[in-house]
C-alpha positions in Angstrom: 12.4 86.8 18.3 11.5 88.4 21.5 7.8 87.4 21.4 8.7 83.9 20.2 11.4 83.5 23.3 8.7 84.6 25.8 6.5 81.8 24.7 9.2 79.1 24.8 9.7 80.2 28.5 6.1 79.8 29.0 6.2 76.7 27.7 9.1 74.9 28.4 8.5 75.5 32.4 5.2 74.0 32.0 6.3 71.5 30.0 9.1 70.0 32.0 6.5 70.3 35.0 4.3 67.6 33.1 7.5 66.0 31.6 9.0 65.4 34.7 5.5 64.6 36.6 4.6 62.1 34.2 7.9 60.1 33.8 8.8 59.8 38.0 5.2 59.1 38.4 5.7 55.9 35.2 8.3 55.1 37.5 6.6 55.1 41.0 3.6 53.0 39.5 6.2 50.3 37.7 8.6 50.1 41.0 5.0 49.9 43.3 3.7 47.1 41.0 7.1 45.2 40.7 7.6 45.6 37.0 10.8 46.9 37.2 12.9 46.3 40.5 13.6 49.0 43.1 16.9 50.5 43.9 17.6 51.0 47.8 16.0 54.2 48.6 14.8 54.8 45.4 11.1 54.8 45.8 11.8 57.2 48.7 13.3 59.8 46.2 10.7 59.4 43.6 7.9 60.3 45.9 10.7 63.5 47.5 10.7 65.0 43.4 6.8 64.9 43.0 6.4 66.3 46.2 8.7 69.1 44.7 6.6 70.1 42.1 3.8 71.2 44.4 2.8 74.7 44.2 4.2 75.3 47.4 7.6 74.3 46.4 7.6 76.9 43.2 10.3 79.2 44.9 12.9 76.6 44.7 12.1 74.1 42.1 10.3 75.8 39.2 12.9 79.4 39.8 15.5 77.1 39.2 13.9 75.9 36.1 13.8 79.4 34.5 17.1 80.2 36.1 18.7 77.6 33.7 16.8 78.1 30.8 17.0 81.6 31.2 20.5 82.3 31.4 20.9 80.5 28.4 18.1 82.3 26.4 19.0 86.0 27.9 22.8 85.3 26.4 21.3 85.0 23.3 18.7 87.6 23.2 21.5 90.2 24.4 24.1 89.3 22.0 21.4 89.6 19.3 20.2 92.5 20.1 23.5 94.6 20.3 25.7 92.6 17.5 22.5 92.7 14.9 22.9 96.8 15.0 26.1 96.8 13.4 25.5 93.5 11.6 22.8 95.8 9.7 24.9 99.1 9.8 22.4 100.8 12.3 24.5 101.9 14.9 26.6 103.9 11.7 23.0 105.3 10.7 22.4 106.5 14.2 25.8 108.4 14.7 25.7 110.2 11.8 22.1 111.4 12.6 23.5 112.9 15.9 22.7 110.4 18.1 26.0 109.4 21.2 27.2 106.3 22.0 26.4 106.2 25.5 22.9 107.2 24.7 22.8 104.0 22.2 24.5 101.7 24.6 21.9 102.9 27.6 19.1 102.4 25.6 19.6 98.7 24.8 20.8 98.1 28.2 18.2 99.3 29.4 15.6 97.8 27.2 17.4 94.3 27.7 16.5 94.9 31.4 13.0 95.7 30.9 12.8 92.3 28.5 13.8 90.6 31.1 12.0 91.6 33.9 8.8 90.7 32.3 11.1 87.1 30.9 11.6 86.0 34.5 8.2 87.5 35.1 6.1 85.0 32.8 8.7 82.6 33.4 7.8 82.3 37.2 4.2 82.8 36.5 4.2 79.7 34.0 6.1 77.4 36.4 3.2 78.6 38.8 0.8 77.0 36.8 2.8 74.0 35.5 2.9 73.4 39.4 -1.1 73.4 39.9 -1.6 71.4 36.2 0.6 68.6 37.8 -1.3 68.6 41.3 -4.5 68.9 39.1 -3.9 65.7 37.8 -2.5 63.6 40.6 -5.5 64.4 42.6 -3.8 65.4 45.7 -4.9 68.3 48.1 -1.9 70.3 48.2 -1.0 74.2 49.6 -0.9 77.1 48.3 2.2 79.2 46.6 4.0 81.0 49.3 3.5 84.3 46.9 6.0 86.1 48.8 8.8 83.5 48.7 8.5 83.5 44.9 8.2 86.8 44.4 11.9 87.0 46.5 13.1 83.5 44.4 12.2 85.8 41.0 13.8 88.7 42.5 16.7 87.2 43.2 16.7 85.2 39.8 16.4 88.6 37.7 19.5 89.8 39.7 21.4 86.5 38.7 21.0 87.0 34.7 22.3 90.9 34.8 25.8 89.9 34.5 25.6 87.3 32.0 23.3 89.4 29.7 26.2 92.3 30.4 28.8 89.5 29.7 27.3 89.2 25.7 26.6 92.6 25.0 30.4 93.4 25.8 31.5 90.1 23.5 28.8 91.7 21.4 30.3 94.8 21.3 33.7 94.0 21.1 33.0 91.9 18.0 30.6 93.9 16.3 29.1 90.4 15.2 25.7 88.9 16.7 26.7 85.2 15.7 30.3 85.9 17.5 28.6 87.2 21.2 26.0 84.1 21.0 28.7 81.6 20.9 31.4 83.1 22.8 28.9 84.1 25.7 27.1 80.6 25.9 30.9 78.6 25.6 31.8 80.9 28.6 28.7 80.3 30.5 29.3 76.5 30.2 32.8 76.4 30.5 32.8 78.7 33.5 30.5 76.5 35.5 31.8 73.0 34.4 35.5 74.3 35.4 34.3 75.7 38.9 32.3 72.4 39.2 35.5 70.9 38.3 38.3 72.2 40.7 35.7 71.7 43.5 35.3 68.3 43.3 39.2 67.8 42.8 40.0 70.0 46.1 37.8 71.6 48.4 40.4 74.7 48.9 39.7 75.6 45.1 36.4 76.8 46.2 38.1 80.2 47.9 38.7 80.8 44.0 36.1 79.3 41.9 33.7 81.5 44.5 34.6 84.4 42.7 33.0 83.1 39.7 29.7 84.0 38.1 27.9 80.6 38.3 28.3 79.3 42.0 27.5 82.8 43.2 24.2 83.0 40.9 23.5 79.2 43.0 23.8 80.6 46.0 21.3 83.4 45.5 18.6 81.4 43.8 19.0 78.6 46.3 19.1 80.7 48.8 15.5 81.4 48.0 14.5 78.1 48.7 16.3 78.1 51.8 19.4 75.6 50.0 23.6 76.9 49.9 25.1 73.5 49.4 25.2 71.9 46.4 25.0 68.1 45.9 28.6 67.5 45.1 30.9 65.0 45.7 33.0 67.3 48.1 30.2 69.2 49.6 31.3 72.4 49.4 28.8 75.3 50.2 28.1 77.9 48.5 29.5 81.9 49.0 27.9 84.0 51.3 24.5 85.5 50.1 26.1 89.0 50.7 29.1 88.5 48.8 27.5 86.9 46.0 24.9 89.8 45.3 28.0 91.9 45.6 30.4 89.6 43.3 27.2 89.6 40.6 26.9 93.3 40.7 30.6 94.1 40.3 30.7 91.6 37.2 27.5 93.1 35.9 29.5 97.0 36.0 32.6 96.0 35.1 31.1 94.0 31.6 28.9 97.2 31.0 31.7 99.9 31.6 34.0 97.6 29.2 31.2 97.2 26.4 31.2 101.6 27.0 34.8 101.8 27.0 35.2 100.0 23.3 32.2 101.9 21.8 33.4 104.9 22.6 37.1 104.0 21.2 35.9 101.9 18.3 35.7 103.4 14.7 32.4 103.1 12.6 33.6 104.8 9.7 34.2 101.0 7.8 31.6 98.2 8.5 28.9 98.7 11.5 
């Protein structure tokens, strides 16, 4: 599973490079020939997402790529790789050889970090070279990556996915149950964002609440990479502060991890996992 979700990052961000490449540029070619009619503006738009795809645009558009496939992937991978151990009676085997239950708990943590370190790594790198594949094939002379502006985009971007990895390995925990920390920590990921989204758009003031979320404060970081906080909403309500947000994502990210400690320590292993 881990190899095989390291190649679907790979290729998904170079895929949906080409995907989107080739469908706008459909588009472009119909509208410019007057097969299919053009909306006001619309041309305008089409030609504004191509030119997004350019290498030089990788900090914003293809990190934000990963960002959403990767959330979703790293919620799995986490709750997988803590809920299988007592799923399979593991974690039982381990204590009774000696080993603690901080040591245990550290040691996925800390080997769900290093996965996704080099997950946002290859992640970045493929969206890279979705990015020169697409400007391969239009022909057009374009710039270089600004190397240092992506490496800050995927910096930022690992930070983002700490909490919601330390979100499903508490569900994980807590439930003892792979199955139960996939599901519960992907219909809170959605559910989080779509509400925030939500309460936004219904009143602006909501957004002194919903800013204490996880989702709009993992926006504001990976946009802010690409030099965007506003989002394209019908009220137009920016994003948090940068500040706040790294320190809203870290909080979460300690507070899921010293909960997911807390019920190890208090849970009993003597029936089941």
């Amino acid at each position: 599973m881990p190899l095989l979700m390291l190649l679907i990052i790979v290729l998904a961000a170079v895929g949906i490079y080409l995907l989107i490449y080739l469908s706008v540029q459909a588009q472009l070619q119909a509208v410019r020939t007057g097969a299919i009619p053009s909306p006001p503006g619309g041309e305008q738009a089409m030609s504004q997402t191509l030119r997004e795809l350019r290498p030089d645009r990788v900090q914003g558009f293809g990190v934000q790529i990963v960002s959403g496939l990767g959330s979703l992937m790293l919620i799995v991978f986490a709750a997988s790789h803590i809920g299988t151990e007592f799923g399979w009676g593991t974690f039982r085997t381990l204590l009774a050889h000696g080993a603690g239950r901080g040591a245990f708990l550290g040691a996925k943590v800390l080997s769900l970090a290093l996965y996704a370190a080099v997950f946002v790594f290859l992640g970045v790198v493929a969206a890279m070279l979705g990015s020169y594949i697409v400007t391969a094939i239009s022909g057009e002379a374009a710039s270089g990556p600004d190397v240092g502006a992506i490496a800050d985009a995927g910096r930022r971007l690992y930070y983002t996915l700490l909490p919601y990895m330390a979100l499903a390995t508490l569900i994980a925990v807590w439930s003892r149950s792979a199955g139960a920390g996939i599901a519960a920590g992907l219909v809170l990921y959605f559910t989080e964002g779509l509400v925030a989204q939500l309460l936004v758009s219904f009143n602006r003031d909501y957004a002194n609440i919903v800013n204490y979320g996880l989702s709009r404060n993992a926006g504001a970081l990976i946009r802010g990479a690409a030099g965007t906080t506003t989002i394209q909403d019908p009220s137009a309500v920016g994003l948090p502060d940068q500040g706040q947000a790294a320190l809203i994502l870290g909080a979460y990210t300690v507070v899921f991890l010293a909960l997911a400690y807390w019920r190890l320590r208090s849970r009993d292993v003597t029936v089941g996992g």
